[in-house]
SEVEX-226622 format. One line per field, with one value per residue: chain; z, x, y of N, C-alpha, C in turn; residue in three letters. Coordinates in steps of 0.1 Angstrom, whole numbers, plus 5000, padded with zeros to 4 digits. Layout:
unit: A / ... .
n_c3: Z / ... .
n_c1: X / ... .
n_c2: Y / ... .
ca_c3: Z / ... .
ca_c1: X / ... .
ca_c2: Y / ... .
c_c3: Z / ... .
c_c1: X / ... .
c_c2: Y / ... .
code: ALA / ... .
This chain:
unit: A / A / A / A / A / A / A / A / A / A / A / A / A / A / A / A / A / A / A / A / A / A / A / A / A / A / A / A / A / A / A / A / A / A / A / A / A / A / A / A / A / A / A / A / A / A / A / A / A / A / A / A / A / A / A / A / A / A / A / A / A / A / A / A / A / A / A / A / A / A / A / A / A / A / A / A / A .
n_c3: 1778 / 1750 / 1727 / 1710 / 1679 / 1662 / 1628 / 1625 / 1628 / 1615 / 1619 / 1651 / 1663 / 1656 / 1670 / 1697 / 1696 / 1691 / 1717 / 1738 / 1737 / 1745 / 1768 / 1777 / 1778 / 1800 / 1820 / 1826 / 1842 / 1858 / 1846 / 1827 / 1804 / 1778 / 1777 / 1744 / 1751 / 1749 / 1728 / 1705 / 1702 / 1687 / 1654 / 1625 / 1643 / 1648 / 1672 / 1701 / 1698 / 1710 / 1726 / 1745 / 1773 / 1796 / 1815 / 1826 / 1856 / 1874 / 1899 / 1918 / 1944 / 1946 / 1938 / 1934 / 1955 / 1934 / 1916 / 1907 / 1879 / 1868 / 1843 / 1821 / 1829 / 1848 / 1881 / 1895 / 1921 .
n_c1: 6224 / 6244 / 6260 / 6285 / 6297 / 6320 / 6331 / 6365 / 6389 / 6422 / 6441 / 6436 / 6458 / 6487 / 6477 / 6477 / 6504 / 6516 / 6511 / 6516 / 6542 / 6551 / 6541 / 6554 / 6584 / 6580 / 6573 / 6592 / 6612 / 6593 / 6579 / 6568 / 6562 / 6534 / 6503 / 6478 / 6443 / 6410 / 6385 / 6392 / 6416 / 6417 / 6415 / 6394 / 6372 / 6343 / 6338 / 6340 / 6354 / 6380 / 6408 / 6422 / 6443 / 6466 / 6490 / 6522 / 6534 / 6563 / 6567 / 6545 / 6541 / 6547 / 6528 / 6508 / 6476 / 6448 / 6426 / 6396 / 6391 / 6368 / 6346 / 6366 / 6390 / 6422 / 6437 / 6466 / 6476 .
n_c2: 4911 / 4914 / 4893 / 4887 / 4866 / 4857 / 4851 / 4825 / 4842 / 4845 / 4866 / 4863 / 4845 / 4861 / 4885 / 4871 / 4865 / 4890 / 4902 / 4884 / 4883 / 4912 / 4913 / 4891 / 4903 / 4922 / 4912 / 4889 / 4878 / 4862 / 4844 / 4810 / 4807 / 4817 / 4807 / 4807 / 4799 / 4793 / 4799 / 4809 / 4804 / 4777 / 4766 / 4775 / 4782 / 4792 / 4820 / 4846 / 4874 / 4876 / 4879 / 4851 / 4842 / 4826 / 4829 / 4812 / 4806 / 4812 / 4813 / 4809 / 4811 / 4835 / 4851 / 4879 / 4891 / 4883 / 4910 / 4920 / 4943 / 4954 / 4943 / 4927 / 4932 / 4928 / 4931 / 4926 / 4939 .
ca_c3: 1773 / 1736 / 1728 / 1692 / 1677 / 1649 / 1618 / 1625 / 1622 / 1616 / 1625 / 1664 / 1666 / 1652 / 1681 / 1708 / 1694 / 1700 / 1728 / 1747 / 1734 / 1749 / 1784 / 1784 / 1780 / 1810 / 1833 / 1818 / 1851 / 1864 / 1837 / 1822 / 1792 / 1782 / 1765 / 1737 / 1751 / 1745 / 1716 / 1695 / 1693 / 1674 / 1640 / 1619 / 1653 / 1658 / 1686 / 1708 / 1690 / 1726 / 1726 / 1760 / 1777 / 1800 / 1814 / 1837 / 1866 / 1875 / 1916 / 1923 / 1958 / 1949 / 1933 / 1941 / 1953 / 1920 / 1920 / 1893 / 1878 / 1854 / 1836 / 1812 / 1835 / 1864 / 1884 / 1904 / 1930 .
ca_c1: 6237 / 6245 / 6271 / 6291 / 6302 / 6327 / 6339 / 6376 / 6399 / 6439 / 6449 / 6438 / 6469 / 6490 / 6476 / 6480 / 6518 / 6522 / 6503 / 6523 / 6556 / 6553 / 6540 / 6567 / 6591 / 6573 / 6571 / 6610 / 6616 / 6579 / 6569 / 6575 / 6550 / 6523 / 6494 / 6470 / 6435 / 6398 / 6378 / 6397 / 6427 / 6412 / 6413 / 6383 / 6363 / 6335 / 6342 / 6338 / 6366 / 6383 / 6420 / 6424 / 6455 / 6466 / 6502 / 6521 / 6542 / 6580 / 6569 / 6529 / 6533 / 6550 / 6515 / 6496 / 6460 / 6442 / 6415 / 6386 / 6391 / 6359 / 6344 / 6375 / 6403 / 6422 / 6451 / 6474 / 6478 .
ca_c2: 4913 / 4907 / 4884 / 4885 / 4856 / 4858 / 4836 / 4821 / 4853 / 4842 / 4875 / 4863 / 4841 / 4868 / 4892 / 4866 / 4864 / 4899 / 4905 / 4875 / 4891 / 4920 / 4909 / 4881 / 4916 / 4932 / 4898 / 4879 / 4870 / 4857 / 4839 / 4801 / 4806 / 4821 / 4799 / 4808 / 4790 / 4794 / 4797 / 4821 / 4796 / 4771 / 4773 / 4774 / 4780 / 4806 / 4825 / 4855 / 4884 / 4878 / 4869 / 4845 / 4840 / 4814 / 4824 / 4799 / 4815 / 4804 / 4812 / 4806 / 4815 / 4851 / 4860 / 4887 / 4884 / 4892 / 4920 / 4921 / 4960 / 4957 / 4929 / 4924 / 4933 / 4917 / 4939 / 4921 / 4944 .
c_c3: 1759 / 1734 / 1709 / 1694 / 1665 / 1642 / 1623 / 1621 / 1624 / 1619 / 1646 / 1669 / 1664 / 1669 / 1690 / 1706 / 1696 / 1711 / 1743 / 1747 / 1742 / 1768 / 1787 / 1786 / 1795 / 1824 / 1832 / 1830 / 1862 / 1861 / 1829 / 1807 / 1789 / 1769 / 1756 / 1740 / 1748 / 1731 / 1699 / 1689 / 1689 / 1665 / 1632 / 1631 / 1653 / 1671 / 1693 / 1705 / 1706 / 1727 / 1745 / 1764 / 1792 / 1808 / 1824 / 1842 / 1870 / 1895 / 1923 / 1934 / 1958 / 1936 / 1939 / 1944 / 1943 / 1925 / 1906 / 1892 / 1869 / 1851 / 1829 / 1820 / 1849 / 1866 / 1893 / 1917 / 1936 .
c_c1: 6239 / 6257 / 6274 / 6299 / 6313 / 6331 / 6354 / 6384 / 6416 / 6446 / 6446 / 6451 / 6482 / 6488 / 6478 / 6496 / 6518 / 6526 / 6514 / 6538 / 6559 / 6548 / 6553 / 6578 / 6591 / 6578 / 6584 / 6608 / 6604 / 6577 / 6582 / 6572 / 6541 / 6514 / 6482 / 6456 / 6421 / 6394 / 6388 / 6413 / 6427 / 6407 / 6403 / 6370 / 6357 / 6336 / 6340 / 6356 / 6374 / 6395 / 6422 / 6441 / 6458 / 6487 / 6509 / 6533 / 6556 / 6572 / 6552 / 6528 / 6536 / 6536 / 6509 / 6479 / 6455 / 6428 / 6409 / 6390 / 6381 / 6356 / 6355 / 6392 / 6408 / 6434 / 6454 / 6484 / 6472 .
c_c2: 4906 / 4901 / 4883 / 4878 / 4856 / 4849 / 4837 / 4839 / 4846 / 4846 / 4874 / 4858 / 4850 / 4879 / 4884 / 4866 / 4875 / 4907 / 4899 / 4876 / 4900 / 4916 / 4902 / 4894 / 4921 / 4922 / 4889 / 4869 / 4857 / 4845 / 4826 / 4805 / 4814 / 4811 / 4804 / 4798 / 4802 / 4796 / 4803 / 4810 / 4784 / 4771 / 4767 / 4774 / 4793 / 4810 / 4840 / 4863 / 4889 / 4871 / 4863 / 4838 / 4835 / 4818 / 4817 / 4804 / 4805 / 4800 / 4814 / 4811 / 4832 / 4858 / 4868 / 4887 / 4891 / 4901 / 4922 / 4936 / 4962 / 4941 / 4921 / 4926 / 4932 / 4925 / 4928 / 4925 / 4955 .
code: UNK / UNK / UNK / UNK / UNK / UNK / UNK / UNK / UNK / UNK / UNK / UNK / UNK / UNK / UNK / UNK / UNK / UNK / UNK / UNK / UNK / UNK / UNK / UNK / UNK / UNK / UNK / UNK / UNK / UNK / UNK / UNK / UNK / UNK / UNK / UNK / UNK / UNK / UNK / UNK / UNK / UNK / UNK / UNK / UNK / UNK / UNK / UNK / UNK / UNK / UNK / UNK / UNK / UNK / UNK / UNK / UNK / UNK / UNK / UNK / UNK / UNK / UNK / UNK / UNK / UNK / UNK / UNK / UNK / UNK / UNK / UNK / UNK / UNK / UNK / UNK / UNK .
């Protein structure tokens, strides 16, 4: 499996801000936060062109059991 590394992009912060806009929209009442973590949101960091997201729930026990749908994507129901 090949793995791409990328120089620092500015516009990932930028996509996590919209990205996390529009979910918080979708989720209002779920959701405390959502956090910008792993490689991509440190700046001047090489990293995998992979915005990571982190968000932090109002009711932990009203989660659904998560279900892998693919290497990159997780359903929650």
């Amino acid at each position: 499996m090949d793995v791409t590394v990328a120089q620092y992009n500015e516009e990932w912060n930028l996509i996590f801000q919209e990205d996390s806009r529009k979910i918080k929209e979708i989720f209002a009442d779920a959701l405390i936060d959502i956090h910008h973590i792993g490689s991509t949101s440190v700046p001047g960091l090489k990293a995998k062109p992979i915005i990571d997201m982190m968000p932090v729930e109002r009711n932990i026990r009203r989660t659904l059991k998560p279900k892998w749908m693919g290497k990159k994507h997780l359903s929650l129901n």
